[in-house]
PAKEPA-837545 format. One line per field, with one value per residue (C-alpha): residue number from 1; residue in one letter; x, z, y. Coordinates in pm, whole numbers, plus 32768, in hexadecimal, padded with zeros to 4 digits. Example, Ala and Ser with C-alpha at 12.3 -4.5 7.8 and 13.67 -1.06 7.14 Angstrom:
REM PAKEPA-837545
seq <- c(1; 2) $
type <- c(A; S) $
x <- c(84CE; 8557) $
z <- c(830C; 82CA) $
y <- c(7E3E; 7F96) $
END
This chain:
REM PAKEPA-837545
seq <- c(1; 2; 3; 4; 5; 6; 7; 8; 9; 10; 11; 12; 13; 14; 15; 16; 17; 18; 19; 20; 21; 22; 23; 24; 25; 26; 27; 28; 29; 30; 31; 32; 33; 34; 35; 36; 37; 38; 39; 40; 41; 42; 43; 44; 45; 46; 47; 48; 49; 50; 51; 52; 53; 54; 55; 56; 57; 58; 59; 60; 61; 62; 63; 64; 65; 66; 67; 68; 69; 70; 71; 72; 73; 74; 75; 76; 77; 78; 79; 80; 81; 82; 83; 84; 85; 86; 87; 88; 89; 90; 91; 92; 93; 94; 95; 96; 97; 98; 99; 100; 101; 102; 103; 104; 105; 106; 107; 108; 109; 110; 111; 112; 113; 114; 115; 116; 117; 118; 119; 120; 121; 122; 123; 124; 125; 126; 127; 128; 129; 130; 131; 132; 133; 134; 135; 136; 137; 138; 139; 140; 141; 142; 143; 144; 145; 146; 147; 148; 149; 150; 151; 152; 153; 154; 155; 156; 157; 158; 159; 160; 161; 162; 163; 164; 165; 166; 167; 168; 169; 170; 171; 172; 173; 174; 175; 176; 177; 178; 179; 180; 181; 182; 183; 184; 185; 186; 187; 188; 189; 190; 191; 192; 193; 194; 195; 196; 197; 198; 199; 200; 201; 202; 203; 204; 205; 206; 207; 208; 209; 210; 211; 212; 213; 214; 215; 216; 217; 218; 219; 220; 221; 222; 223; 224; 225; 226; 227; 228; 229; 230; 231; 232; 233; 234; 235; 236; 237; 238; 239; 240; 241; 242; 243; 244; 245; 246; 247; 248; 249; 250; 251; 252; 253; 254; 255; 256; 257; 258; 259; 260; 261; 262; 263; 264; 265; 266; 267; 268; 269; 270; 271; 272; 273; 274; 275; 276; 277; 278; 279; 280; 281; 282; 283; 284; 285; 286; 287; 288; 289; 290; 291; 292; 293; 294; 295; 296; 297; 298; 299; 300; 301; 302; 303; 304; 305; 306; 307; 308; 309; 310; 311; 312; 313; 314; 315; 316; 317; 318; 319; 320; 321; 322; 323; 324; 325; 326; 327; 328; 329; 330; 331; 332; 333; 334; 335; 336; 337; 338; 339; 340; 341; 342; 343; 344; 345; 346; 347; 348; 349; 350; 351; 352; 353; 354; 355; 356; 357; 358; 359; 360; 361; 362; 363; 364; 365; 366; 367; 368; 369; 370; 371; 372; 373; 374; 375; 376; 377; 378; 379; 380; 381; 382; 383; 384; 385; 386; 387; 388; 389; 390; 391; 392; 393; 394; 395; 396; 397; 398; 399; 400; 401; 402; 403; 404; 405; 406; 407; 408; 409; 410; 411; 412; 413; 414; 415; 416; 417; 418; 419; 420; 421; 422; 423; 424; 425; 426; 427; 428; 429; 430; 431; 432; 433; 434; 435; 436; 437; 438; 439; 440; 441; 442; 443; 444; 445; 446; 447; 448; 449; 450; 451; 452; 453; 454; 455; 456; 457; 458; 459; 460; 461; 462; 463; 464; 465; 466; 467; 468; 469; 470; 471; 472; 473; 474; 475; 476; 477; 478; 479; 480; 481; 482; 483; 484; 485; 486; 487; 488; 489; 490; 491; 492) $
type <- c(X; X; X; X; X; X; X; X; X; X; X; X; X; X; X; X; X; X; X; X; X; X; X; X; X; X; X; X; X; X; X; X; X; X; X; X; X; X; X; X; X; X; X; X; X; X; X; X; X; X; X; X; X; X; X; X; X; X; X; X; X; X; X; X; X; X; X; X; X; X; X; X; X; X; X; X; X; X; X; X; X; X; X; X; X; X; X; X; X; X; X; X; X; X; X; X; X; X; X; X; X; X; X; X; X; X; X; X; X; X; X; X; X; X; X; X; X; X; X; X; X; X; X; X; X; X; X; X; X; X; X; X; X; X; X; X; X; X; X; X; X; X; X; X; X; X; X; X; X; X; X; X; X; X; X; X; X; X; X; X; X; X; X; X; X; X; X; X; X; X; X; X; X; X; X; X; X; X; X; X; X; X; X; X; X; X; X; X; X; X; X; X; X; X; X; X; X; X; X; X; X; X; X; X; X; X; X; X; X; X; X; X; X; X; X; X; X; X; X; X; X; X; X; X; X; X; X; X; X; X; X; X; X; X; X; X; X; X; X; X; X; X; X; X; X; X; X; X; X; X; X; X; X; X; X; X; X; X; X; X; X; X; X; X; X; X; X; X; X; X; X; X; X; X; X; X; X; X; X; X; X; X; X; X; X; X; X; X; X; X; X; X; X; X; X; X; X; X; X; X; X; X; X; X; X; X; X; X; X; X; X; X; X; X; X; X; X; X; X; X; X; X; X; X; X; X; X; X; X; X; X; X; X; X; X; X; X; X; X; X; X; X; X; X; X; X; X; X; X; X; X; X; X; X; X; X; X; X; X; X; X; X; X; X; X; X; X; X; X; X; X; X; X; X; X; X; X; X; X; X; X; X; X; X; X; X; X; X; X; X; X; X; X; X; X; X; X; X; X; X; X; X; X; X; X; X; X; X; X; X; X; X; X; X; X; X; X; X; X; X; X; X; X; X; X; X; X; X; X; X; X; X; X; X; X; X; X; X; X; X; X; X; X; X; X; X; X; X; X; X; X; X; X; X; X; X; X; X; X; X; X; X; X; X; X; X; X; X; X; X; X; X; X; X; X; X; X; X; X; X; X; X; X; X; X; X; X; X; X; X; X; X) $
x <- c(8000; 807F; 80F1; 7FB6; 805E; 7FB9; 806B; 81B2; 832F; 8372; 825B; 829B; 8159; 816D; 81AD; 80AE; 7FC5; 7F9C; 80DD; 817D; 82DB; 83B9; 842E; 831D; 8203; 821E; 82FF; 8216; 8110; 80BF; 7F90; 7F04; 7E79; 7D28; 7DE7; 7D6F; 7EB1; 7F36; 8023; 8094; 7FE0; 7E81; 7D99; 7D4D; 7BDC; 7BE7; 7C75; 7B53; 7A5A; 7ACC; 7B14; 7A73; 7B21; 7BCA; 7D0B; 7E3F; 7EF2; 8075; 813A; 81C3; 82E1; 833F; 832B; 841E; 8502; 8542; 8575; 8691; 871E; 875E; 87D4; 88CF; 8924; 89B6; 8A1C; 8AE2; 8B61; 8BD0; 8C53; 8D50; 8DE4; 8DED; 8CD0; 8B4F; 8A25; 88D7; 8773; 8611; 84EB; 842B; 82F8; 823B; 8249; 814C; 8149; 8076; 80B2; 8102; 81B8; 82A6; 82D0; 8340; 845D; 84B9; 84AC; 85A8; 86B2; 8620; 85D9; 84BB; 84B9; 8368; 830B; 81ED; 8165; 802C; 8161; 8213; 80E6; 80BE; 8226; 8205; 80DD; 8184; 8255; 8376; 84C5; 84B4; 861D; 860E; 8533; 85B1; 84BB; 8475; 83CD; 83F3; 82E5; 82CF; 81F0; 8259; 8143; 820E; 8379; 82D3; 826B; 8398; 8492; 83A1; 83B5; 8504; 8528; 8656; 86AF; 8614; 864D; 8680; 85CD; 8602; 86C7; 85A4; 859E; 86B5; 8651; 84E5; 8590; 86A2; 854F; 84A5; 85D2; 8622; 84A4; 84E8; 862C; 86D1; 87C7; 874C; 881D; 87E6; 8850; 8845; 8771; 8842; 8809; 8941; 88C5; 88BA; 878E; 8776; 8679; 875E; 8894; 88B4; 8983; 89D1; 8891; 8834; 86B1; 86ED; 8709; 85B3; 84DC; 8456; 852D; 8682; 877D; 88A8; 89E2; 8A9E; 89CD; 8A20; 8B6C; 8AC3; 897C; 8A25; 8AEF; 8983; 8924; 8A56; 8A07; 8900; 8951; 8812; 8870; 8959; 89D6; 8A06; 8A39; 8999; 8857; 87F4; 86E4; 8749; 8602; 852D; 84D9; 8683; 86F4; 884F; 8961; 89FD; 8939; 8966; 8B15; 8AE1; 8A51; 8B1C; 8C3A; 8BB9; 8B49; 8CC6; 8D55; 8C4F; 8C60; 8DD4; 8DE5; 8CE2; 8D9C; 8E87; 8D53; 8D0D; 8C98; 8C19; 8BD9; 8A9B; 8A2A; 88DF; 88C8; 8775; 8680; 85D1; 8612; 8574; 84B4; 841F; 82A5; 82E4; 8387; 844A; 84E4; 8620; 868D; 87E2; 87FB; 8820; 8955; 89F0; 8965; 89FA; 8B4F; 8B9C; 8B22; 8C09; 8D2D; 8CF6; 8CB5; 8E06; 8EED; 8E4D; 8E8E; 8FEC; 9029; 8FA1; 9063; 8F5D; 8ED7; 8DB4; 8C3C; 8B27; 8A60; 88EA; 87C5; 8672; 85D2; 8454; 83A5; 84BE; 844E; 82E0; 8299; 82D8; 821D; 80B8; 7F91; 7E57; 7D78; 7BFE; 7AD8; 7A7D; 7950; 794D; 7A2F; 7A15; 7AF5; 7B1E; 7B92; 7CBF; 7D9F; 7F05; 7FDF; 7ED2; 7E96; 7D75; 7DA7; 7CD4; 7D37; 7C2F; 7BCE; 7B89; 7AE7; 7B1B; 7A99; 7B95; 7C6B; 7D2D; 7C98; 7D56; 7E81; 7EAF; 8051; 7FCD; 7EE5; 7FFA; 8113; 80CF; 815C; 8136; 80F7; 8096; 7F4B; 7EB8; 7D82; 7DBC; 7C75; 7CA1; 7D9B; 7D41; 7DA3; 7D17; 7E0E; 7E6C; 7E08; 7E85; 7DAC; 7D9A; 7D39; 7C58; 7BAB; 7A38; 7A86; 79F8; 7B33; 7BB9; 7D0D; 7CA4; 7D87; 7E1E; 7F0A; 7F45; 7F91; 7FD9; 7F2D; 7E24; 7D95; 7C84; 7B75; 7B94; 7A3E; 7962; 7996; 7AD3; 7BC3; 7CF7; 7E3F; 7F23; 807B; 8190; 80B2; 8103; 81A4; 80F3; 7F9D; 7EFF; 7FD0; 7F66; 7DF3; 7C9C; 7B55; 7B02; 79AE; 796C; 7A20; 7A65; 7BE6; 7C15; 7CD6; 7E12; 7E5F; 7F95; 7F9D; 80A9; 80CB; 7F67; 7EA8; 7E48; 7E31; 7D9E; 7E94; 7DC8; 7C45; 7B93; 7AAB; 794B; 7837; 77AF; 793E; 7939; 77E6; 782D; 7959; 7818; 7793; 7654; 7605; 7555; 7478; 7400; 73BB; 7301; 7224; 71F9; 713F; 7283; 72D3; 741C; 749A; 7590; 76D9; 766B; 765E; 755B; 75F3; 7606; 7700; 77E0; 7908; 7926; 7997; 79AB; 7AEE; 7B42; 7B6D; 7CC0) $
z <- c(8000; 7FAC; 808B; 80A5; 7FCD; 8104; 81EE; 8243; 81D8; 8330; 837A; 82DE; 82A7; 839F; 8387; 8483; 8514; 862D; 86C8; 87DB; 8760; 88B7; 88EB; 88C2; 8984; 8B09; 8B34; 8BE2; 8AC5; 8A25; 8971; 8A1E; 898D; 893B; 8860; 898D; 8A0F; 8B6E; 8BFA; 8D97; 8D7F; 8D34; 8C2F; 8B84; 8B6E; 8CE6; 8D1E; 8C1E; 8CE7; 8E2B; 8DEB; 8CA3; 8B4B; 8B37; 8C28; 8C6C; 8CC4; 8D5D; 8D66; 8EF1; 8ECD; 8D82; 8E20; 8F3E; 8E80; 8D88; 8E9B; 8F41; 8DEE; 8D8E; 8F04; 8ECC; 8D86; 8DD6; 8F72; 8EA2; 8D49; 8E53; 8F62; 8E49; 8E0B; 8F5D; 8FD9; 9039; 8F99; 901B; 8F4E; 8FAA; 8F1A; 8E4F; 8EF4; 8DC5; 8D1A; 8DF6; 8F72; 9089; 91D2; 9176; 9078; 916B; 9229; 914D; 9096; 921B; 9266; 9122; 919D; 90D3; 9150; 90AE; 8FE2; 8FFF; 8F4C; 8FEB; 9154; 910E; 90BD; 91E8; 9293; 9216; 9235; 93C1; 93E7; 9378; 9493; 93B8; 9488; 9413; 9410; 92DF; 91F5; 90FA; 90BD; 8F5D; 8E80; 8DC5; 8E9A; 9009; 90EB; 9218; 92CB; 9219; 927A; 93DA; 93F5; 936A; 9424; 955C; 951B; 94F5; 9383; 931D; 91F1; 914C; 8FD6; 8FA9; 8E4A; 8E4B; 8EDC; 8FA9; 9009; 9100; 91D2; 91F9; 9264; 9354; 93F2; 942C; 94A9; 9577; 9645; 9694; 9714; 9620; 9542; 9408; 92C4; 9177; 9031; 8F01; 8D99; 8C9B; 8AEF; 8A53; 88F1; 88CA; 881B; 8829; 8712; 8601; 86AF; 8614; 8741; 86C3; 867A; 86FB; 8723; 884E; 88FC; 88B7; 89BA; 8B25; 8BCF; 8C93; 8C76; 8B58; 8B83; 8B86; 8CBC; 8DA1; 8E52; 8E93; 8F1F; 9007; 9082; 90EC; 915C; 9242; 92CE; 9382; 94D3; 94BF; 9365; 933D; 91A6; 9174; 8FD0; 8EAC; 8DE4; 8C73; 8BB0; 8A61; 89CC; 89C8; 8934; 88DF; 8839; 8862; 8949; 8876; 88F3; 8A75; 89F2; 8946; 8A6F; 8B76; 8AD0; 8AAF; 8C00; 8CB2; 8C0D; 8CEE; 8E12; 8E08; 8E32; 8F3E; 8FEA; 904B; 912A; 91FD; 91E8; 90F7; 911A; 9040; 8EBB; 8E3B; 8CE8; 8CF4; 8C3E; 8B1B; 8A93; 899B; 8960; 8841; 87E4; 86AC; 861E; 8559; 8697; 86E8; 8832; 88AF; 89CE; 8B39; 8BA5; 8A5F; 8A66; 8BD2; 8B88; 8A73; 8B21; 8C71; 8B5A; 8AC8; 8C38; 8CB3; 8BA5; 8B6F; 8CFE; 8D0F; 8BDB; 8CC6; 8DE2; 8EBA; 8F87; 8F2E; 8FC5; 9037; 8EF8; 8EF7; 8E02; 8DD0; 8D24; 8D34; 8BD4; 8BC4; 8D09; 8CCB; 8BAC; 8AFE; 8C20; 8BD3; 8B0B; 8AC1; 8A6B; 8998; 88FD; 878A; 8737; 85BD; 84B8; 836C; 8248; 8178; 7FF9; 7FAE; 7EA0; 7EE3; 7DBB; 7CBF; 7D5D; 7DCD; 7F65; 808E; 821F; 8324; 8437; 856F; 8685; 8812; 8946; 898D; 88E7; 8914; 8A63; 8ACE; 89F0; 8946; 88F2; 8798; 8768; 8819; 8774; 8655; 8706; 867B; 8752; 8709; 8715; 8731; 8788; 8895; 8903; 87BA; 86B5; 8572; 841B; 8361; 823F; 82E9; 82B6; 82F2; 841C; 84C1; 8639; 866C; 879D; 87E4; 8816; 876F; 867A; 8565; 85EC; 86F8; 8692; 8781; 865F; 8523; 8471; 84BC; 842A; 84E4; 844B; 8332; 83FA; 8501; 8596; 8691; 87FA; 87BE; 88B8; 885D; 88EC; 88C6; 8939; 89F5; 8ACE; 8BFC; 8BE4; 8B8F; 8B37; 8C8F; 8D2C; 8BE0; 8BBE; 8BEF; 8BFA; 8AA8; 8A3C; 8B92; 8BA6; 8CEC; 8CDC; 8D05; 8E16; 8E2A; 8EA1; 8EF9; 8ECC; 8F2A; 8F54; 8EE8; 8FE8; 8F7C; 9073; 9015; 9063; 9009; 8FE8; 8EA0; 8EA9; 8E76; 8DFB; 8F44; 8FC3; 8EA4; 8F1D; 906A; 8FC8; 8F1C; 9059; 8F61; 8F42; 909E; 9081; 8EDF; 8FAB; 90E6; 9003; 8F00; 8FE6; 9048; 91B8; 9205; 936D; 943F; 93E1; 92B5; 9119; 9019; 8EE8; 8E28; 8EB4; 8D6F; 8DA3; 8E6B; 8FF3; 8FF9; 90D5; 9128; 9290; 921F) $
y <- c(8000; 8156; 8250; 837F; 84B9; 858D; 84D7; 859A; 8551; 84B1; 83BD; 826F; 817A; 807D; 7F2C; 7ECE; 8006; 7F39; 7F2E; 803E; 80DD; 80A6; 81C7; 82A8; 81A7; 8163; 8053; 7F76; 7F8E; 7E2A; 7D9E; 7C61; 7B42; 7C01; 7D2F; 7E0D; 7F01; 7EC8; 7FBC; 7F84; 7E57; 7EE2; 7EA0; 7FE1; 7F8A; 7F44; 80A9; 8150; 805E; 811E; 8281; 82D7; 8375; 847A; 83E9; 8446; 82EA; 82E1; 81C5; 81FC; 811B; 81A7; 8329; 82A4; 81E9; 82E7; 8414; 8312; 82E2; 844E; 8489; 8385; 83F3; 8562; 851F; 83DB; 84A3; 8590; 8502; 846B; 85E1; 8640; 86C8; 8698; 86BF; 8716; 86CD; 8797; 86FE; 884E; 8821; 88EB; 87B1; 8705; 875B; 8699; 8641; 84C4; 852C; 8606; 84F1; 83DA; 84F5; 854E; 83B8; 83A0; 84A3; 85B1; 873A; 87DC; 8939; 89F5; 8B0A; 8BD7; 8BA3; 8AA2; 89CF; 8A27; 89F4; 8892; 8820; 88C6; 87C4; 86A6; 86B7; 874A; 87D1; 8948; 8953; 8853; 8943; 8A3C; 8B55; 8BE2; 8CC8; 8E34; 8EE1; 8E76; 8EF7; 8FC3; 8EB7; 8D8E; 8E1F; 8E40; 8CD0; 8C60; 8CD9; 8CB4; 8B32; 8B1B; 8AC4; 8A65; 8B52; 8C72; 8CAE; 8E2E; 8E7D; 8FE5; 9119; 91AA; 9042; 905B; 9152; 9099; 8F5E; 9039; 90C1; 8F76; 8EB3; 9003; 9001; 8E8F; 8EAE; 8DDC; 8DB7; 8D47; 8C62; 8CF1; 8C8B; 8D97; 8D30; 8DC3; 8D9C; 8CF3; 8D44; 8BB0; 8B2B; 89B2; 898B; 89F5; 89FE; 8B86; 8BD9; 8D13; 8DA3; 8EE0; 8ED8; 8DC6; 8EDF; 8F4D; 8E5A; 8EC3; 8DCF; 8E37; 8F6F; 8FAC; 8ECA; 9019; 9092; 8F85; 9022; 9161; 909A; 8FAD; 90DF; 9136; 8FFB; 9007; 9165; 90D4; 900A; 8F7D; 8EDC; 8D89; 8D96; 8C1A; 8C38; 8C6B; 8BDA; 8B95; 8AEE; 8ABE; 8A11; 88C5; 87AD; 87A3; 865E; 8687; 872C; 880A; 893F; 88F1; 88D1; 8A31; 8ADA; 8A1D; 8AA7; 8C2F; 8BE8; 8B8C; 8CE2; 8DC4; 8CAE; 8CEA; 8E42; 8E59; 8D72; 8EBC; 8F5A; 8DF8; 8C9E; 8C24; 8AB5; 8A5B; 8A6D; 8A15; 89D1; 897B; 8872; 8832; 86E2; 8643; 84F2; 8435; 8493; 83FF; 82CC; 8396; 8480; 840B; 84BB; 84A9; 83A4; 843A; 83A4; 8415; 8552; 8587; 8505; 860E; 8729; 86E9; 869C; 87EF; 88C0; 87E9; 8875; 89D4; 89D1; 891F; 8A5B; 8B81; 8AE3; 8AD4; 89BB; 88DF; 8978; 888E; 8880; 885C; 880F; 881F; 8711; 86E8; 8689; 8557; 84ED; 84D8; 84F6; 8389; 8318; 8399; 833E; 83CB; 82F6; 837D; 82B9; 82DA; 83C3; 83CD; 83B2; 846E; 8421; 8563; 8530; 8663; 86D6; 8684; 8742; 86BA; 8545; 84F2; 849E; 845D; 849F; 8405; 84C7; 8415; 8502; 84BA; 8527; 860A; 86E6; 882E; 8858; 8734; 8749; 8899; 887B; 87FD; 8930; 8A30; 89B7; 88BA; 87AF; 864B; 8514; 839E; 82DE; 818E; 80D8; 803C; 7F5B; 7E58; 7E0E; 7DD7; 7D70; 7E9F; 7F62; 8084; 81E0; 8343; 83CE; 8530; 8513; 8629; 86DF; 8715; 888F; 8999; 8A09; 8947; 8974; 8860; 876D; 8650; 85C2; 863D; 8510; 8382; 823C; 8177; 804D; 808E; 800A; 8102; 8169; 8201; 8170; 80D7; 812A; 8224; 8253; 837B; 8387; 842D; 853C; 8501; 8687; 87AD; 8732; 8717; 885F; 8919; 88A6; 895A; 8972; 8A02; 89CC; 8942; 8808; 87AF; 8726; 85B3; 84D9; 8475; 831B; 8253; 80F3; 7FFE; 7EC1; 7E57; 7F4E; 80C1; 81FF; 835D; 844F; 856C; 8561; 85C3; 86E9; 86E0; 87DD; 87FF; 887B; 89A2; 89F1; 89D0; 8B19; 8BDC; 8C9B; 8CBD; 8B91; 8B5E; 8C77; 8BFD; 8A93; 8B0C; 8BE8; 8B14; 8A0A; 8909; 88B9; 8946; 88FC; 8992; 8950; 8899; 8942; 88D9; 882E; 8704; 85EC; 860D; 8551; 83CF; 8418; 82B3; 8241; 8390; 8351; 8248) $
END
């Protein structure tokens, strides 16, 4: 069968539409003898049977083995030249209390980046002194309840930055770690490091303003300087970017090494993963190994000791680990024009949609689908997942092949989103936002309860007064609505 001409360059017509690419599926995901997907041990039917469609599923034991296996990777690659490495888990990927837990349980610390994060990591019983604290716009409140609690480090964002943080570490007698974001002009997309407009983003201070800013920094007693920060992208498939910046990086580091201490650099996160069969990401281990080659020699050249270096890996984490899983509403095949051939896409509509993963609608990013309650035999066919929502830019994935006999209840499986899909989604066209559930070791937990229409009523302070006079019994402490969504096994 020939490949669709609307199909694009880099998606190859499977040999068997059934079948999970490794690296982009859980690791634990299997087919049992019924065709039916089972990932930590769970029937995916069994999981639909108990919580409902839309679902955000993680693989626990995939999460936790992957956050010990980039911790090992950098405290390992570095501990080789010298030195020691420290990982925080980016809680923007995905951030709950259990969550917290299992990266604290596997030797990780935890970034956060605004304080309902803080707030979150705080309730999972989190040390303080093991967060990093984020973000280009802090709050006075958030600066306040940060240093208050003790976190670990604040990232300084900003000049008028300094003095808010000096302030809040000053009122609770404290003297508070800071690390400085700073633009290194490296962009790991391209790998353009030279270009000029990297400088144009909302994120950090000018490379060439650090000296004079940690001279501020250090003006305040109240202020520890412990090094400096970058971010040079995500989704990166290789290392050369982080070996670009670490090496712009050591030239500043060394000089500011005249004024004090300076024992720490961050060189931040974004690594990439495979939504695709045809990403190839860089593995972690090597991806560690070059960059502490590269920071050993551009250090050994300076003639400067080795700093603790730290990372911030989230999406990698995560983000292999999750499923959602919808059910089938229609499909729709739609005949096109491809450069003068005559071409037809299917479109298969869910349950779900950009409210519950909107990186595809924000940024045009690709993932991988199958249907995961059956296997079958059918040719396959080029498919577009597509939303319920209101905009024709509701798209879940752009393009992959599902069988040809694809059809309304069958039960669909989209990859890799365990990052960014629940911490981005919404309630657009009032869809209450689904689970998420761990499973493990044939047993499944909800870590965080799925909304219902009676919760974004209970938000409408309207909606009370419509019910009472429209005739319905409304009792104290209760809101009129519909059920919408399952709260079946909430209480686990």
């Amino acid at each position: 069968m020939p490949d669709n001409p609307l199909a694009p360059a880099w998606l190859q017509l499977p040999v068997d539409a059934n079948a999970f690419a490794p690296e982009v599926w859980p690791a634990t995901l299997s087919r049992d003898a019924d065709g039916v997907a089972v990932i930590g041990g769970v029937r995916v039917d069994k999981l639909v049977a108990d919580y409902g469609t839309p679902l955000y599923v993680l693989d626990e034991e995939y999460v936790r083995s992957r956050a010990e296996r980039v911790r090992r990777a950098f405290t390992e690659a570095f501990a080789r030249v010298g030195t020691a490495a420290e990982v925080y888990y980016a809680g923007k990927a995905f951030l709950s209390t259990d969550i917290a837990r299992w990266m604290t349980e596997a030797g990780l610390r935890i970034d956060v980046a605004s304080g309902g994060e803080l707030a979150v990591a705080l309730a999972a019983g989190v040390d303080a002194s093991r967060l990093g604290f984020h973000g280009n716009n802090k709050s006075d409140d958030e600066l306040d309840r940060a240093v208050a609690a003790g976190v670990g480090t604040i990232v300084i964002d900003s000049e008028q930055e300094i003095a808010r943080v000096a302030a809040a570490a000053s009122t609770h007698g404290r003297r508070q770690r800071v690390r400085l974001r700073v633009r290194t002009g490296v962009h790991a997309h391209t790998h353009d490091f030279l270009a000029t407009a990297h400088e144009d983003q909302k994120f950090g201070v000018a490379l060439g303003d650090a000296e004079r800013l940690v001279a501020d920094i250090r003006s305040h007693s109240s202020l520890e300087f412990v090094g400096l920060h970058c971010h040079i992208g995500s989704q990166i498939f290789g290392a050369d970017g982080f070996a670009e910046s670490a090496a712009r990086l050591v030239a500043v580091h060394a000089r500011l090494l005249a004024g004090g201490p300076v024992p720490e650099l961050n060189l931040g996160g974004g690594f990439g993963i495979a939504y695709t069969d045809a990403d190839r990401p860089d593995r972690i281990e090597d991806l560690a190994q070059r960059v502490a080659q590269v920071l050993a020699a551009e250090c050994e050249a300076a003639q400067i000791p080795l700093p603790t270096v730290a990372f911030e890996p989230g999406r990698y984490i995560v983000g292999p680990a999750g499923i959602t899983l919808y059910t089938v509403g229609t499909t729709k095949p739609v005949a096109l024009d491809a450069d003068g051939t005559a071409a037809q896409r299917l479109y298969v509509s869910v349950d779900g949609g950009m409210s519950d993963n909107a990186r595809t609608a924000l940024y045009g990013a690709d993932y991988s689908t199958r249907v995961l309650g059956r296997t079958s035999g059918a040719d396959p066919v080029l498919v577009r997942v597509a939303g319920k929502h209101c905009e024709s830019g509701d798209i879940v994935v752009n393009d992959d092949y599902l069988p040809g006999d694809v059809a309304p209840g069958d039960l669909l499986g989209v990859a890799a989103t365990g990052a960014y899909c629940w911490a981005l989604s919404s309630n657009y066209n009032y869809l209450a936002r689904p689970a998420v559930v761990a499973v493990r070791d044939g047993g499944s937990r909800m870590l965080v309860r799925g909304e219902t229409v009676d919760d974004l009523l209970a938000r409408d302070l309207g909606a009370r007064h419509s019910a009472v006079a429209a005739g319905t019994a409304a009792h104290d402490g209760e809101t009129p609505g519909p059920l919408g969504r399952s709260r079946r096994k909430e209480a686990l």
